[in-house]
N, CA, C and O of each residue as an XYZ file, in Angstrom:
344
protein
N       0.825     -1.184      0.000
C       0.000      0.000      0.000
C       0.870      1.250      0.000
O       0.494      2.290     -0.540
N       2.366      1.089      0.788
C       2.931      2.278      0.803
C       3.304      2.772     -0.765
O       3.004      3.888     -1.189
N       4.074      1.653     -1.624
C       4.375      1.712     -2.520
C       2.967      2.462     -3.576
O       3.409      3.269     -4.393
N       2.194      2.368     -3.599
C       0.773      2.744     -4.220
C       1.027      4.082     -4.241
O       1.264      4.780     -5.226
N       0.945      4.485     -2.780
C       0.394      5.866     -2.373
C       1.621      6.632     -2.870
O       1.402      7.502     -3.713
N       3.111      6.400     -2.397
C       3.672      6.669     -3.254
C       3.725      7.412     -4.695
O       3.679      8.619     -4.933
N       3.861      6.068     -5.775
C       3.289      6.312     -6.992
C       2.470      7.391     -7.458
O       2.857      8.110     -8.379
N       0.885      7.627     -6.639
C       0.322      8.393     -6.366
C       0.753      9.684     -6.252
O       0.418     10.616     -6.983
N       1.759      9.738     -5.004
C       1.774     11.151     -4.708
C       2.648     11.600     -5.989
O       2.452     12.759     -6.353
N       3.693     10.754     -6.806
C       4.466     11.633     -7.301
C       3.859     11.394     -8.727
O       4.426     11.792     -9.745
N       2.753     10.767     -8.732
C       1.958     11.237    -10.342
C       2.564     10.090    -11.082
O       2.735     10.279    -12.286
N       2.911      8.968    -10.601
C       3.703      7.925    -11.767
C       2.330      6.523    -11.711
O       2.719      5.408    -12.057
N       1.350      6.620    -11.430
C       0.358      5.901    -11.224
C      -0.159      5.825    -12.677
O      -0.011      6.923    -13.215
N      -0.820      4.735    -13.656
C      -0.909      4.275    -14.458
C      -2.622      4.647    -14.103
O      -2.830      4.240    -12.960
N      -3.711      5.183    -14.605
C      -4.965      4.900    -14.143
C      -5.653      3.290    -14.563
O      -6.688      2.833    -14.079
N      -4.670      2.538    -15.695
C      -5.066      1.253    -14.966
C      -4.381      0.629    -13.583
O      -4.914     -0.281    -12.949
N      -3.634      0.998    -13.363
C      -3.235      0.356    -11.712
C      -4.294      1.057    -10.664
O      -4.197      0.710     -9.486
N      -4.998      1.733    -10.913
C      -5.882      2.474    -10.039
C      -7.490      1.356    -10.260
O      -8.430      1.067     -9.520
N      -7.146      1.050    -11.512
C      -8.429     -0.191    -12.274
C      -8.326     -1.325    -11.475
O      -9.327     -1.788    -10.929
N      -6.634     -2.091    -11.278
C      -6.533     -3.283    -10.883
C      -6.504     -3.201     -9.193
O      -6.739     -4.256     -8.604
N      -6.335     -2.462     -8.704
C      -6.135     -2.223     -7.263
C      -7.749     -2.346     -6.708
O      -8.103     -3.294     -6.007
N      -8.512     -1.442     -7.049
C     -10.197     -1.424     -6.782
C     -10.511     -2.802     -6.242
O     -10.078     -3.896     -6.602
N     -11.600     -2.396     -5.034
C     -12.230     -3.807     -4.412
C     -13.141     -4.558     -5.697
O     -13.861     -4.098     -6.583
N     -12.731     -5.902     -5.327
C     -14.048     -6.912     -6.145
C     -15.793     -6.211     -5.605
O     -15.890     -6.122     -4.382
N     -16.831     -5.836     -6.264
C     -17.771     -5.392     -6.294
C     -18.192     -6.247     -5.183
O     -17.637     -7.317     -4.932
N     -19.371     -5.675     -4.386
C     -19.882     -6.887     -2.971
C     -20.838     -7.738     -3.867
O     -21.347     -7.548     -4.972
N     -20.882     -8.791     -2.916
C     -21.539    -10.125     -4.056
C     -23.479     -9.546     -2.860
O     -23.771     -9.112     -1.746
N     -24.127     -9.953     -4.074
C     -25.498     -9.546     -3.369
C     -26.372    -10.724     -3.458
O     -27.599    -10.632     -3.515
N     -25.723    -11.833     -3.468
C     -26.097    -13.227     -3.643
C     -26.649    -13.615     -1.913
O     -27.577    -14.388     -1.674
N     -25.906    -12.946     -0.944
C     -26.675    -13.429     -0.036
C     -27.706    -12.920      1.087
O     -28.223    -13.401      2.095
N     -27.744    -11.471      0.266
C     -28.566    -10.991      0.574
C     -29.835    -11.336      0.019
O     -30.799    -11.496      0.768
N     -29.950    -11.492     -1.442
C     -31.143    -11.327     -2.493
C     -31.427    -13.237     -2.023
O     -32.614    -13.491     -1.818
N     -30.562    -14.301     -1.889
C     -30.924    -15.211     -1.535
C     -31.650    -15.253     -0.099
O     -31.871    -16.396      0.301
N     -31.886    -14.645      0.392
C     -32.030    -14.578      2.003
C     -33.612    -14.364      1.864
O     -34.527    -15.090      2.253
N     -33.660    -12.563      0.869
C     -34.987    -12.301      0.555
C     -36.186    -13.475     -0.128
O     -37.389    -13.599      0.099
N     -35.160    -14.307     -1.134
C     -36.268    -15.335     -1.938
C     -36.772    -16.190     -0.789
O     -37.946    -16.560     -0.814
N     -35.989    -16.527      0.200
C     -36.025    -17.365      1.292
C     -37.501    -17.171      2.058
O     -38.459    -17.931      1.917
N     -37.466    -16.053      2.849
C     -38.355    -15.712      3.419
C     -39.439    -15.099      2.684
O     -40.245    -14.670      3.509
N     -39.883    -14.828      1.308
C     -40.764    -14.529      0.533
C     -41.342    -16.024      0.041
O     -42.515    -16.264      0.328
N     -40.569    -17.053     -0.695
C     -40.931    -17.996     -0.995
C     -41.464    -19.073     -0.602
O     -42.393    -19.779     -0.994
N     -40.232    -19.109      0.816
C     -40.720    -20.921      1.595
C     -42.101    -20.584      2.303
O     -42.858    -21.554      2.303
N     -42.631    -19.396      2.929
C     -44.126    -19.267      3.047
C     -45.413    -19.897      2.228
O     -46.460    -20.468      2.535
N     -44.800    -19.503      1.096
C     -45.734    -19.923     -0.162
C     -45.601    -21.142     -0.532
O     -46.627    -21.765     -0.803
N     -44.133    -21.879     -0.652
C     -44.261    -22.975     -1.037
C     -44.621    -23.467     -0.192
O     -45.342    -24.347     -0.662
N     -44.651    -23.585      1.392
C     -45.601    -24.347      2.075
C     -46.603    -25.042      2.039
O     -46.923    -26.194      2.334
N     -47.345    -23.574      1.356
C     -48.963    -24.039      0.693
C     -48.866    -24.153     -0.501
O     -50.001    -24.053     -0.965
N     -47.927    -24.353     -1.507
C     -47.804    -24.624     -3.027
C     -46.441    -25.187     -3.058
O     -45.393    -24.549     -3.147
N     -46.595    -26.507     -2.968
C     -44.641    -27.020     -2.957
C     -44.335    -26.786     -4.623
O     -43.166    -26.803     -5.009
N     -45.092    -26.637     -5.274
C     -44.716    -26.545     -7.005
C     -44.002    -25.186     -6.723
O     -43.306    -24.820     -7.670
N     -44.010    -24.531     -5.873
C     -43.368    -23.129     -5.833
C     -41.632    -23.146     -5.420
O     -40.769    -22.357     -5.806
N     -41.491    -24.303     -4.529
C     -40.099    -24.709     -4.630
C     -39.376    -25.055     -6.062
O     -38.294    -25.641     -6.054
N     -39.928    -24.723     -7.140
C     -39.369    -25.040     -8.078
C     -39.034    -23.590     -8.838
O     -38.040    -23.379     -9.533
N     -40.130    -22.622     -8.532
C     -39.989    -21.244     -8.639
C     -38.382    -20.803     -7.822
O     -37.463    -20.220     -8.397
N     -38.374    -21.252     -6.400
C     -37.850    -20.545     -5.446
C     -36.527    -21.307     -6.065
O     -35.637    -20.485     -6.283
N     -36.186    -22.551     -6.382
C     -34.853    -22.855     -7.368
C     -34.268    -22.150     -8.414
O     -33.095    -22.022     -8.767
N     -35.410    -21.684     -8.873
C     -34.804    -20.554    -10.429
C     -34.389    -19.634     -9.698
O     -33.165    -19.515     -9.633
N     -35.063    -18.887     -9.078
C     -34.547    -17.780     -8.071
C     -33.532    -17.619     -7.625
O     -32.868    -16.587     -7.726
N     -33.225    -18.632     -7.041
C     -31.997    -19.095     -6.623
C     -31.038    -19.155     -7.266
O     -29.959    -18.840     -6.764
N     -31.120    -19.528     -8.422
C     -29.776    -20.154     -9.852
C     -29.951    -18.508    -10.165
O     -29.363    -17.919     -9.258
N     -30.417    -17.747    -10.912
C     -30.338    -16.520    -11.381
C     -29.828    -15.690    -10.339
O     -29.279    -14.662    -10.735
N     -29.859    -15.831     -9.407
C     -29.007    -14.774     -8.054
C     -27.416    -14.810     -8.240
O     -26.549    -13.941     -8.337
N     -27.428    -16.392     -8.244
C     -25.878    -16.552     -8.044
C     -25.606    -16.515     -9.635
O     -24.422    -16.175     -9.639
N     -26.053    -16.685    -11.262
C     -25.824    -16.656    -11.903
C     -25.448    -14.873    -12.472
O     -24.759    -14.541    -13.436
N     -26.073    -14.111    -11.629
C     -25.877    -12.811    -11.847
C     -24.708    -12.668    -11.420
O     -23.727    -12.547    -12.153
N     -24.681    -12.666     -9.754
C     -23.560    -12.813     -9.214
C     -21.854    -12.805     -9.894
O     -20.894    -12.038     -9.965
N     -22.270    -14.289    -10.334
C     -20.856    -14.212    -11.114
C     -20.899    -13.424    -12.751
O     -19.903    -13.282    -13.461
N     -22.052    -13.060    -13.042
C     -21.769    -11.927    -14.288
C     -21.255    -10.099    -13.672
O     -20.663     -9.288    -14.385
N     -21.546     -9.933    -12.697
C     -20.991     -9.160    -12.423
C     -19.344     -9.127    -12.077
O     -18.495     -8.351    -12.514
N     -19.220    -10.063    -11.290
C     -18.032    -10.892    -11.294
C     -16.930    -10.501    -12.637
O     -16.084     -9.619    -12.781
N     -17.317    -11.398    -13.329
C     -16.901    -11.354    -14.542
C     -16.393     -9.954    -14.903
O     -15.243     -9.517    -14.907
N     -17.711     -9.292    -15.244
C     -17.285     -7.694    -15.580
C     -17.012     -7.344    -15.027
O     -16.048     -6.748    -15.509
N     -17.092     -7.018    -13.546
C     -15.357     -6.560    -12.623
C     -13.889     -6.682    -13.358
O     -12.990     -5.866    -13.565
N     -14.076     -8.192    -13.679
C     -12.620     -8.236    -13.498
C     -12.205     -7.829    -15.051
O     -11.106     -7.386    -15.384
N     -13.348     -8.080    -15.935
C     -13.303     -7.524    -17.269
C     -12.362     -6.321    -16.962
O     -11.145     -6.299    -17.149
N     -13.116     -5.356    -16.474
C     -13.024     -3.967    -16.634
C     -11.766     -3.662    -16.015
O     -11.035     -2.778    -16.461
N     -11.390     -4.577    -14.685
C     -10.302     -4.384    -13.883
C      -8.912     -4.598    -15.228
O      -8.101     -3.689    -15.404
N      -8.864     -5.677    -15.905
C      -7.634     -6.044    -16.172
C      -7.731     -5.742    -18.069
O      -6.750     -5.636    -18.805
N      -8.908     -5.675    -18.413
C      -8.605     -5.646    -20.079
C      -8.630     -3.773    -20.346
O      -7.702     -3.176    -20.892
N      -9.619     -3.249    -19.936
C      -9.990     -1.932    -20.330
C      -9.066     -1.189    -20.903
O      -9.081     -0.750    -22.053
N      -7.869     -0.986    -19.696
C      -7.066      0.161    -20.517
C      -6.589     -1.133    -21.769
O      -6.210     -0.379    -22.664
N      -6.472     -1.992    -22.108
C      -6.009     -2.416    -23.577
C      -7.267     -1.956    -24.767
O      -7.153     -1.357    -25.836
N      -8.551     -2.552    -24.024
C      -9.163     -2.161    -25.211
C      -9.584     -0.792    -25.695
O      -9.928     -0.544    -26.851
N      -9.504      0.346    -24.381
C      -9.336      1.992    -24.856
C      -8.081      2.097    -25.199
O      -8.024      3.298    -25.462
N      -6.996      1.661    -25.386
C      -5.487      2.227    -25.991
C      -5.499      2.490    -26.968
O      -6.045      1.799    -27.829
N      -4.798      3.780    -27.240
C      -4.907      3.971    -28.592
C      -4.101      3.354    -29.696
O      -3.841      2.219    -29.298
N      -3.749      3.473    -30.493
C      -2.587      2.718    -31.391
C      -2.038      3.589    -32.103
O      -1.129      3.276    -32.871
């Protein structure tokens, strides 16, 4: 970190090293899973065909999840190549 700030202070910082340094985005998988939880298993109680609802739910949370994922790290490590100029 010292080395960073460094860099920083004396202006030799790359604004992709400012790209690759950035936190991984928070995952909202267990929050939004938490919500299907307590919205769904009520219902499927009285409709178990709804546990099959509350499965998709489930797969698309975490399937987002890692698309964001993804484009994090997209953005973290390719960007400045694909804005460079030539």
């Amino acid at each position: 970190m010292r080395e960073v700030l460094e860099k920083i202070s004396e202006k030799r910082l790359d604004p992709a090293d400012l790209l690759r340094m950035a936190p991984s985005p928070p995952r909202l998988a267990p929050v939004l899973n938490r919500l299907i939880d307590r919205v769904m298993h009520p219902l499927a109680e009285k409709n178990r065909a709804l546990y099959a609802l509350d499965s998709l739910l489930h797969i698309s949370v975490e399937m987002g999840d890692a698309f964001v994922d993804s484009l994090a790290k997209t953005i973290r490590y390719n960007i400045s190549k694909i804005l460079e100029e030539r």
